[in-house]
N, CA, C and O atoms as CSV, one atom per row, in Angstrom:
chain,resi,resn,atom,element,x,y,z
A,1,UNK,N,N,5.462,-26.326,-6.062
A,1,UNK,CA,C,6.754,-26.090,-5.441
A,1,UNK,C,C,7.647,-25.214,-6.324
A,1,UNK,O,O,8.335,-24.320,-5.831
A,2,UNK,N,N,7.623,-25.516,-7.802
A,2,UNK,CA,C,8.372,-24.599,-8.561
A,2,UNK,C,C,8.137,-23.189,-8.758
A,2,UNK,O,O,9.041,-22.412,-9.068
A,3,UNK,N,N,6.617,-22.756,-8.535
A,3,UNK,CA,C,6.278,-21.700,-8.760
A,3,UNK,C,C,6.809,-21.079,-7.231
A,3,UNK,O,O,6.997,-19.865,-7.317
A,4,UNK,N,N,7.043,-21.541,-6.089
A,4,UNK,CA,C,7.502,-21.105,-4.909
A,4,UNK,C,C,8.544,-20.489,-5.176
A,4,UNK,O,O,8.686,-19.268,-5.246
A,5,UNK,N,N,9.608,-21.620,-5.398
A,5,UNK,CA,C,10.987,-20.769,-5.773
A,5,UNK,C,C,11.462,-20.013,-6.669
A,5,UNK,O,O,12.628,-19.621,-6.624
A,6,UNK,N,N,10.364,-19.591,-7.921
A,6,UNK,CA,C,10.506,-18.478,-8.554
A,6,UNK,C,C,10.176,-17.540,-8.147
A,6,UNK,O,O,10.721,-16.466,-8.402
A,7,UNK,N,N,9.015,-17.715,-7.269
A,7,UNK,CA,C,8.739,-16.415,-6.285
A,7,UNK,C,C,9.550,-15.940,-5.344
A,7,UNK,O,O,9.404,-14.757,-5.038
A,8,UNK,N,N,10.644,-16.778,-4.629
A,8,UNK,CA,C,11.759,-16.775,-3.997
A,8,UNK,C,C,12.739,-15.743,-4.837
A,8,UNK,O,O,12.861,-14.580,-4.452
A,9,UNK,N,N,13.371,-16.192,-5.910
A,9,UNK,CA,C,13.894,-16.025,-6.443
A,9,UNK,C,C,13.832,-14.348,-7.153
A,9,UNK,O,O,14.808,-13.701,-7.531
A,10,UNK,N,N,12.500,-13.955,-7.183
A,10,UNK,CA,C,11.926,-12.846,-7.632
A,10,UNK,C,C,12.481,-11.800,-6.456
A,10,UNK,O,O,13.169,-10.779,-6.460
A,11,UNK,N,N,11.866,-12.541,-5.531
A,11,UNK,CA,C,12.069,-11.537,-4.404
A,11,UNK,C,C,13.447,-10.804,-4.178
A,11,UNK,O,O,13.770,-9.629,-4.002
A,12,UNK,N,N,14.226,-12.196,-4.271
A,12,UNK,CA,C,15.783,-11.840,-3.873
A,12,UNK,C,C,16.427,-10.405,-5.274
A,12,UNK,O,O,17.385,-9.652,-5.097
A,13,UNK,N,N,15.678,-10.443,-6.315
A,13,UNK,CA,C,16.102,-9.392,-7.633
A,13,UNK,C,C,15.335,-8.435,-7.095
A,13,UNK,O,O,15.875,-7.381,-7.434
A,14,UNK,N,N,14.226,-8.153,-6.343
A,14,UNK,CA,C,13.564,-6.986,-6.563
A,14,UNK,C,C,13.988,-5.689,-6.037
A,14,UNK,O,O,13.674,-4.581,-6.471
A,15,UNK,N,N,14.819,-6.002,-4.943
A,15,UNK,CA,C,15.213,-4.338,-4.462
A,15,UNK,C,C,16.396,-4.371,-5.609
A,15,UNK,O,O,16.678,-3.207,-5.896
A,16,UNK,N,N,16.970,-5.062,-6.157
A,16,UNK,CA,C,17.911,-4.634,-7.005
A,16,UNK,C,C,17.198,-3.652,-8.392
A,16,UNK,O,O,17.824,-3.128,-9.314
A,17,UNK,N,N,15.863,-3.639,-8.171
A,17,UNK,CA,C,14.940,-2.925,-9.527
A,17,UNK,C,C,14.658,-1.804,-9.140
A,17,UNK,O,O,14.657,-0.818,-9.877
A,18,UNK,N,N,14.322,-1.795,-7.681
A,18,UNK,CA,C,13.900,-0.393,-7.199
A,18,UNK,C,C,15.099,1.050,-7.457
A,18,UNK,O,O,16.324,1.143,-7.540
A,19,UNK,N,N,14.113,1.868,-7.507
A,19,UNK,CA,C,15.258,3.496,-8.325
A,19,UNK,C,C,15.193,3.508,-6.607
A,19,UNK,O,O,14.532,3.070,-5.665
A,20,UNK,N,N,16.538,4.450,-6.972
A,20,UNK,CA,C,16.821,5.043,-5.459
A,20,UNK,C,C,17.312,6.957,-5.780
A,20,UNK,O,O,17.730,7.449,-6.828
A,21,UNK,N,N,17.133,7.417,-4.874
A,21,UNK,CA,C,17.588,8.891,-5.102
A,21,UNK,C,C,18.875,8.976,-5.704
A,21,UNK,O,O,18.933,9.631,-6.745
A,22,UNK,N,N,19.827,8.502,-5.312
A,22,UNK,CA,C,21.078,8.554,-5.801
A,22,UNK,C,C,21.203,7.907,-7.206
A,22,UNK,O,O,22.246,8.125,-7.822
A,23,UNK,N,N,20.136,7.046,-7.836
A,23,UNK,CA,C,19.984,6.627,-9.243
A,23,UNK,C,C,19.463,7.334,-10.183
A,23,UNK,O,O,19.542,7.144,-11.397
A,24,UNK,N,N,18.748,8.433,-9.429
A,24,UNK,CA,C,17.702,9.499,-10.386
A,24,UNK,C,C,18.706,10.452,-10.666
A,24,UNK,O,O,18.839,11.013,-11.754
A,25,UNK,N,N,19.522,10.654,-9.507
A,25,UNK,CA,C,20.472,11.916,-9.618
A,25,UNK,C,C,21.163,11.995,-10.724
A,25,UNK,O,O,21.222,12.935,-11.517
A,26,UNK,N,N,22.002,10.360,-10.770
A,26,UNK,CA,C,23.315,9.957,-11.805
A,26,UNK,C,C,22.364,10.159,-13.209
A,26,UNK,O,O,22.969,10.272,-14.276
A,27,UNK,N,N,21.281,10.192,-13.205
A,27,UNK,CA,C,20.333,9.911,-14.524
A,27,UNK,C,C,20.391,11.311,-15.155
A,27,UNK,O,O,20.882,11.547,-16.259
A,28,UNK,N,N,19.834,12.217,-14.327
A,28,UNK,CA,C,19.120,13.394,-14.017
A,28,UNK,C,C,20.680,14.179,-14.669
A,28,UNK,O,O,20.632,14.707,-15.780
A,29,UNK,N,N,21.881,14.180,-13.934
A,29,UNK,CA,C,23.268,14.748,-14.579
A,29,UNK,C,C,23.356,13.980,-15.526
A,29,UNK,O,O,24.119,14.532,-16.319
A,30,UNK,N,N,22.997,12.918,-15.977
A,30,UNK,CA,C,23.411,12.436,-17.427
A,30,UNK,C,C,22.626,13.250,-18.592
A,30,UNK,O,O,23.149,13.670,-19.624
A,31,UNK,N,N,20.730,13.441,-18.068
A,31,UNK,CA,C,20.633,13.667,-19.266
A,31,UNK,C,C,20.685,15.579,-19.479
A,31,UNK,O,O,20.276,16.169,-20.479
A,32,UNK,N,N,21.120,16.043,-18.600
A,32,UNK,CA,C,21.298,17.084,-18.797
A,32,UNK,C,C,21.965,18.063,-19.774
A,32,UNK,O,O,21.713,19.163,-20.267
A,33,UNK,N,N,23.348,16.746,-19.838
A,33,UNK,CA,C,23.470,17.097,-21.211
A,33,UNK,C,C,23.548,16.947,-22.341
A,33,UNK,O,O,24.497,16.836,-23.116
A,34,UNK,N,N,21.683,16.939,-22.523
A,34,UNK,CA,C,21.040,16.957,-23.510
A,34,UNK,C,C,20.103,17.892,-23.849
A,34,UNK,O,O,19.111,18.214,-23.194
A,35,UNK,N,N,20.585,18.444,-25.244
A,35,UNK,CA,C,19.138,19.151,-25.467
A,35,UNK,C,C,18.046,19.391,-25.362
A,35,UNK,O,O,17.578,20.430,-24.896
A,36,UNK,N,N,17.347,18.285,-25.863
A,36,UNK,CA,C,16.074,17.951,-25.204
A,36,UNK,C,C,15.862,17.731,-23.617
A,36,UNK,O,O,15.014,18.379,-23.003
A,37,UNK,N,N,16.312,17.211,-23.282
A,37,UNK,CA,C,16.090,17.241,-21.344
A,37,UNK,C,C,15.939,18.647,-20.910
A,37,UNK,O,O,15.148,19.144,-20.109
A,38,UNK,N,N,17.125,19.309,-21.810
A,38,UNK,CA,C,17.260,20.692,-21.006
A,38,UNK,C,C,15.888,21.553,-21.031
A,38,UNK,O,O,15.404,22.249,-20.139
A,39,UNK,N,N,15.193,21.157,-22.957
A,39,UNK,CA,C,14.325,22.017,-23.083
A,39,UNK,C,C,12.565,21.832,-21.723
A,39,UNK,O,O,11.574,22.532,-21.513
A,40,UNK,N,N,13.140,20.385,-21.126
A,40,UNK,CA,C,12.127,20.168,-20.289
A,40,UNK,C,C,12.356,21.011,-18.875
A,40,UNK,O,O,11.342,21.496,-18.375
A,41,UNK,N,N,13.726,21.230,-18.147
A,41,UNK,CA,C,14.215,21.871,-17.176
A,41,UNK,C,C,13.878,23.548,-17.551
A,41,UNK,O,O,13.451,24.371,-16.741
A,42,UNK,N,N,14.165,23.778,-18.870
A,42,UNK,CA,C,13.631,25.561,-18.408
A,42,UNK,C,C,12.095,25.337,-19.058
A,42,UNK,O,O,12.122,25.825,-20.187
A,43,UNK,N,N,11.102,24.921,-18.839
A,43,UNK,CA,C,9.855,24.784,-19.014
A,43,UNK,C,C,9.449,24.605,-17.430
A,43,UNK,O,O,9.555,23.489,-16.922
A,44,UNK,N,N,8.894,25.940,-16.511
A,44,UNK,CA,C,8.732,25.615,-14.928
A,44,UNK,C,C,7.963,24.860,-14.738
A,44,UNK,O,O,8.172,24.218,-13.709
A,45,UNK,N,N,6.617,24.453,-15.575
A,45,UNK,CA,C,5.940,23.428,-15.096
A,45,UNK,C,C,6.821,21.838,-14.974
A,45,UNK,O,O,6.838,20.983,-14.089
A,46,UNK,N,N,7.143,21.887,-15.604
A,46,UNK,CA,C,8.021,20.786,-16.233
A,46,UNK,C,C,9.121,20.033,-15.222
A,46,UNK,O,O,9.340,18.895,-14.807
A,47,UNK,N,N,9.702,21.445,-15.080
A,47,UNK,CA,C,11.256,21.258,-14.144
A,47,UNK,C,C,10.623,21.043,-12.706
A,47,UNK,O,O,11.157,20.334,-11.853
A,48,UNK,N,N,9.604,21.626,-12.550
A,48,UNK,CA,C,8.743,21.538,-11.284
A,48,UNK,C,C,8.631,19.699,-10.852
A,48,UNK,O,O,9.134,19.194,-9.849
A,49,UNK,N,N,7.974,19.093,-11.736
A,49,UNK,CA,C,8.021,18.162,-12.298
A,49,UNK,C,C,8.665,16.854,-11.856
A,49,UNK,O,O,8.378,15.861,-11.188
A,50,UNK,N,N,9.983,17.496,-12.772
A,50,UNK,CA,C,11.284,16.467,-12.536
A,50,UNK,C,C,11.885,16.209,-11.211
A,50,UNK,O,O,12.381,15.146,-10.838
A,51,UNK,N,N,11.734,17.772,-10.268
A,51,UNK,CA,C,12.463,18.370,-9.409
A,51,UNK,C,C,11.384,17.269,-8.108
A,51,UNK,O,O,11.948,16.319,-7.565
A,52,UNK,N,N,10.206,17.516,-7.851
A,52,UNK,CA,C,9.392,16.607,-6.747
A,52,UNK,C,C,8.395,15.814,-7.085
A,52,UNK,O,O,7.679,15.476,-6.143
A,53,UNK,N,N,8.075,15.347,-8.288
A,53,UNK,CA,C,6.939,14.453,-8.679
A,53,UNK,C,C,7.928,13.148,-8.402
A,53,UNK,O,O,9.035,12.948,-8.901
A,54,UNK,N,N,7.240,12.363,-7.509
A,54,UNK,CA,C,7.309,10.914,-7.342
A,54,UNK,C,C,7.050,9.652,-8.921
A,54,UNK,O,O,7.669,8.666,-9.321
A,55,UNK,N,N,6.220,10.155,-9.238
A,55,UNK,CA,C,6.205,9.248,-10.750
A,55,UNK,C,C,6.900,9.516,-11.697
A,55,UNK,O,O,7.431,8.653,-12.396
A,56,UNK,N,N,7.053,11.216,-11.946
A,56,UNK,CA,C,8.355,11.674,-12.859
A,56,UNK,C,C,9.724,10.870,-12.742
A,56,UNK,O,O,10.222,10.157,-13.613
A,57,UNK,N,N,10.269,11.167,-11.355
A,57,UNK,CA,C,11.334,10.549,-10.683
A,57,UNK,C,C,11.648,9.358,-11.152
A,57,UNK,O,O,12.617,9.090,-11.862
A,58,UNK,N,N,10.637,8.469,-10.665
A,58,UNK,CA,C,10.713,7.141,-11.097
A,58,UNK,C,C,11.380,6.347,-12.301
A,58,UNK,O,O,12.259,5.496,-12.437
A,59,UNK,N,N,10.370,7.175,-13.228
A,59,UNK,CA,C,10.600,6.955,-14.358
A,59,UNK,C,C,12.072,7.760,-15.024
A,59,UNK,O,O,12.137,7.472,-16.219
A,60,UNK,N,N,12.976,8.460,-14.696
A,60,UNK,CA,C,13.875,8.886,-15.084
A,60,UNK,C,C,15.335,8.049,-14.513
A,60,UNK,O,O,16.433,7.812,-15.017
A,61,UNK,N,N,14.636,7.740,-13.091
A,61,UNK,CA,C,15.645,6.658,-12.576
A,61,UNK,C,C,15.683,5.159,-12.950
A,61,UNK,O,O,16.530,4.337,-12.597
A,62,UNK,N,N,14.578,4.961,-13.749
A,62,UNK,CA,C,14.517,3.581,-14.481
A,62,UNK,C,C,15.369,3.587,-15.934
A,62,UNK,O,O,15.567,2.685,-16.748
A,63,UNK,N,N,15.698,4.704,-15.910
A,63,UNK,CA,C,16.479,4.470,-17.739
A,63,UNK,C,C,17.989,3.740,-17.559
A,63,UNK,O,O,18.658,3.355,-16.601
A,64,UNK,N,N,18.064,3.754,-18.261
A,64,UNK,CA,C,19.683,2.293,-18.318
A,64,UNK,C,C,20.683,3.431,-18.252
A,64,UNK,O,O,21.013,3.660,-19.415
A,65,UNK,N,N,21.320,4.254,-17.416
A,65,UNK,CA,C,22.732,4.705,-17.874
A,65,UNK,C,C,23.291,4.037,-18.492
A,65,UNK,O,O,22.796,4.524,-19.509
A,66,UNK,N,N,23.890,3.341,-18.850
A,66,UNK,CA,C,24.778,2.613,-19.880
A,66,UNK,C,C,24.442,3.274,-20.962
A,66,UNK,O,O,25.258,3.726,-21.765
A,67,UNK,N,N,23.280,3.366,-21.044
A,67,UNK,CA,C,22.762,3.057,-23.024
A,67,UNK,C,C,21.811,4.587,-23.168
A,67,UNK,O,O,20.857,4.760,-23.926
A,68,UNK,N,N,22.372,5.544,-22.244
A,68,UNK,CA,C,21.967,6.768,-22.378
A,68,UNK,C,C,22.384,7.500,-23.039
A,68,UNK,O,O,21.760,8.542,-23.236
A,69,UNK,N,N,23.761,7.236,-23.732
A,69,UNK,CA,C,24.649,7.748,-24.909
A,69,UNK,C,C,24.146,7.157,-26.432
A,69,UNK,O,O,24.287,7.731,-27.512
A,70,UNK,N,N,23.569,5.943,-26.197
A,70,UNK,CA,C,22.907,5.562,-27.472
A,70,UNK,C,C,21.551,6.114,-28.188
A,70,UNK,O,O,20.451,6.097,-27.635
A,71,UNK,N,N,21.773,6.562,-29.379
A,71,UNK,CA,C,20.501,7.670,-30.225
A,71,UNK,C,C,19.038,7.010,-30.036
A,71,UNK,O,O,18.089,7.686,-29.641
A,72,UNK,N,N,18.959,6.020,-30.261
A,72,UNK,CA,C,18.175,5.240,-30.103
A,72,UNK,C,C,17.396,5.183,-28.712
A,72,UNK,O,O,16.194,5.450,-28.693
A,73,UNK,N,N,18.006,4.874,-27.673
A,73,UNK,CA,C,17.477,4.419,-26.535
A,73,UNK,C,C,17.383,5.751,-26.181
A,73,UNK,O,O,16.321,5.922,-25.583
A,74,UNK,N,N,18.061,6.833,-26.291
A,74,UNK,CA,C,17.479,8.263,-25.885
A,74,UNK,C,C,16.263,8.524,-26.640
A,74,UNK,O,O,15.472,9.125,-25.912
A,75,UNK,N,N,15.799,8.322,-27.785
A,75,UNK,CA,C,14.598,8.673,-28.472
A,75,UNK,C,C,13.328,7.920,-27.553
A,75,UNK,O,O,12.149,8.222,-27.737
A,76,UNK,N,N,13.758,6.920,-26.565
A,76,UNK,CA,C,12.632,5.862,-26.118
A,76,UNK,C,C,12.244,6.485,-24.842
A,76,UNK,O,O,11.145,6.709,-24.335
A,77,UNK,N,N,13.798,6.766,-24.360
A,77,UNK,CA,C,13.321,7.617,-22.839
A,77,UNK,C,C,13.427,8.747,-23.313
A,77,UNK,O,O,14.613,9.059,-23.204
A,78,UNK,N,N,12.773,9.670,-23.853
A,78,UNK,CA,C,12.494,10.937,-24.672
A,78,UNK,C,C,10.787,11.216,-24.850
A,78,UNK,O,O,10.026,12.163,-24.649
A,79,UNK,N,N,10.673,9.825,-25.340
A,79,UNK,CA,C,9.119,9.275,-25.787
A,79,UNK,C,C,8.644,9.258,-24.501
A,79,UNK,O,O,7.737,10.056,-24.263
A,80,UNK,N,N,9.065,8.480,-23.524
A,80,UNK,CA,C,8.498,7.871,-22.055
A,80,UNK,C,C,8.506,8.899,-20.604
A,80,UNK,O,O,7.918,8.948,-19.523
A,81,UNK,N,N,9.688,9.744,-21.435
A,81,UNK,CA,C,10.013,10.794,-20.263
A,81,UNK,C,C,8.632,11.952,-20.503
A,81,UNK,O,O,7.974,12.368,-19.549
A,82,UNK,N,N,8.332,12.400,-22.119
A,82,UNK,CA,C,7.137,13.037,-22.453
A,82,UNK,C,C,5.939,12.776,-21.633
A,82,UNK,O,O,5.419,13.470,-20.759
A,83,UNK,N,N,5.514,11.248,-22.262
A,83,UNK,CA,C,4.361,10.768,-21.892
A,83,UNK,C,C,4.268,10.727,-20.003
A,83,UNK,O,O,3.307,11.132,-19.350
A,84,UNK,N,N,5.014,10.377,-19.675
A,84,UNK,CA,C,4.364,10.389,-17.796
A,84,UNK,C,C,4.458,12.341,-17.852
A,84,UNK,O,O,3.337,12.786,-17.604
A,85,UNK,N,N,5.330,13.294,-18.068
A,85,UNK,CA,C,5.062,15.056,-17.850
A,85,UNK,C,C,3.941,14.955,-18.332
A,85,UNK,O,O,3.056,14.965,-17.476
A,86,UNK,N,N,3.549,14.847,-19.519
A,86,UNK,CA,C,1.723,14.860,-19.687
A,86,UNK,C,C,0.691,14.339,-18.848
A,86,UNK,O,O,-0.360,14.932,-18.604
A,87,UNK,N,N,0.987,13.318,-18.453
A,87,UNK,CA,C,0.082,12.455,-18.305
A,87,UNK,C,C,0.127,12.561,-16.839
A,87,UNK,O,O,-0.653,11.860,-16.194
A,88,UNK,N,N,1.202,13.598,-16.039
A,88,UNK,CA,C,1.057,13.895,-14.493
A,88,UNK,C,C,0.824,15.300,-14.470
A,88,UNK,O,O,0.718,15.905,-13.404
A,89,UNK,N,N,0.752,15.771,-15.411
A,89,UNK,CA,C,0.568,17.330,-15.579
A,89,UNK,C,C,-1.043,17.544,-15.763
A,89,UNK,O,O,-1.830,18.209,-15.089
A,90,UNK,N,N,-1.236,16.768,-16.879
A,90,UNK,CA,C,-2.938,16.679,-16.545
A,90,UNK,C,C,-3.473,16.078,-16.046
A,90,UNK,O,O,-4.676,16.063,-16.307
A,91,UNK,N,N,-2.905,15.108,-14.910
A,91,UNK,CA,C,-3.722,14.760,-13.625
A,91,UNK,C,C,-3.914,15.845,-12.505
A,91,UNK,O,O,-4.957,15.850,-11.852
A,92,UNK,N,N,-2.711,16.957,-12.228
A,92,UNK,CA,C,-2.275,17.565,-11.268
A,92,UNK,C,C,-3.549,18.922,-11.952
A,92,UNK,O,O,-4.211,19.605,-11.170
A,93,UNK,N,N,-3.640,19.045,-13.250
A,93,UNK,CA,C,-4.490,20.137,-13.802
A,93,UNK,C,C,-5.821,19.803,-13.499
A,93,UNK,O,O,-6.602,20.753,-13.491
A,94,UNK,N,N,-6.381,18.421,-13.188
A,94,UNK,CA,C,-7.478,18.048,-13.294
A,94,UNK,C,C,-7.917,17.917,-11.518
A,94,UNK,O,O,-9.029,18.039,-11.003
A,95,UNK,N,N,-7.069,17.732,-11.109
A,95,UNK,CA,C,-7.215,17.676,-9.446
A,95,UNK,C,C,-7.144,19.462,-8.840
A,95,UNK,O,O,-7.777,19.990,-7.926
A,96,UNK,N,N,-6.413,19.872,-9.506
A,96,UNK,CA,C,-6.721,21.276,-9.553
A,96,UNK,C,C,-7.958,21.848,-9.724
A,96,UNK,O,O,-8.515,22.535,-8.867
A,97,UNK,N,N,-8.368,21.605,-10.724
A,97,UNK,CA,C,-9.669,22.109,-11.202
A,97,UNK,C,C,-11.007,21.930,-10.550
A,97,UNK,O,O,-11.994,22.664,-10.512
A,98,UNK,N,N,-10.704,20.471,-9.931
A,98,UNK,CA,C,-11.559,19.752,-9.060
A,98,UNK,C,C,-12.320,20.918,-7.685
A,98,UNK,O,O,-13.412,21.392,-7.370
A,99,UNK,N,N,-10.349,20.922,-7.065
A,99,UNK,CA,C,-10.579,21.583,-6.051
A,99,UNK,C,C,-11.294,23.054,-5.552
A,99,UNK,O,O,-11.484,23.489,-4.416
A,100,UNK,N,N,-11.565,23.550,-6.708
A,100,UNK,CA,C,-11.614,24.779,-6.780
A,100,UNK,C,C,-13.337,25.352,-6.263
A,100,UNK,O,O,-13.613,26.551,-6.259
């Protein structure tokens, strides 16, 4: 029975977790101005990227505004923002290659 109503309970938090377009956006103008973000926006593969990749997105709308001004927590979504552009860039290179 207890494990029910934590599952209850889960449920009722979860759309509060989900990114929404309008969360990526506020993200997306935050980190803009930043150096580093920027150097990802004039890189076209990159900005390509940010601009319609569904997993990119995601992950940019999951960062904490609040704590996007803090050195620290920018170095983490810096780290995390890297790793998914790689790691969807050489999926998209490899499905490419496939097709050919």
């Amino acid at each position: 029975m207890g494990i029910l109503l934590d599952l209850l309970n889960l449920a009722v938090y979860i759309p509060f977790l989900k990114v929404d377009e309008e969360g990526i956006g506020r993200n997306i103008k935050h980190l803009k101005q930043h150096e580093w973000f920027q150097s990802y926006l004039n890189d076209e593969k990159y900005r390509e990227l940010i601009i319609h990749n569904k997993d990119v997105r995601q992950c940019i709308g999951k960062f904490n505004r609040d704590k996007l001004n803090k050195q620290s927590y920018q170095k983490k979504c810096k780290e995390k923002l890297h790793h998914v552009l790689l790691m969807t860039n050489k999926e998209l290179n490899n499905n490419n290659y496939y097709r050919k």
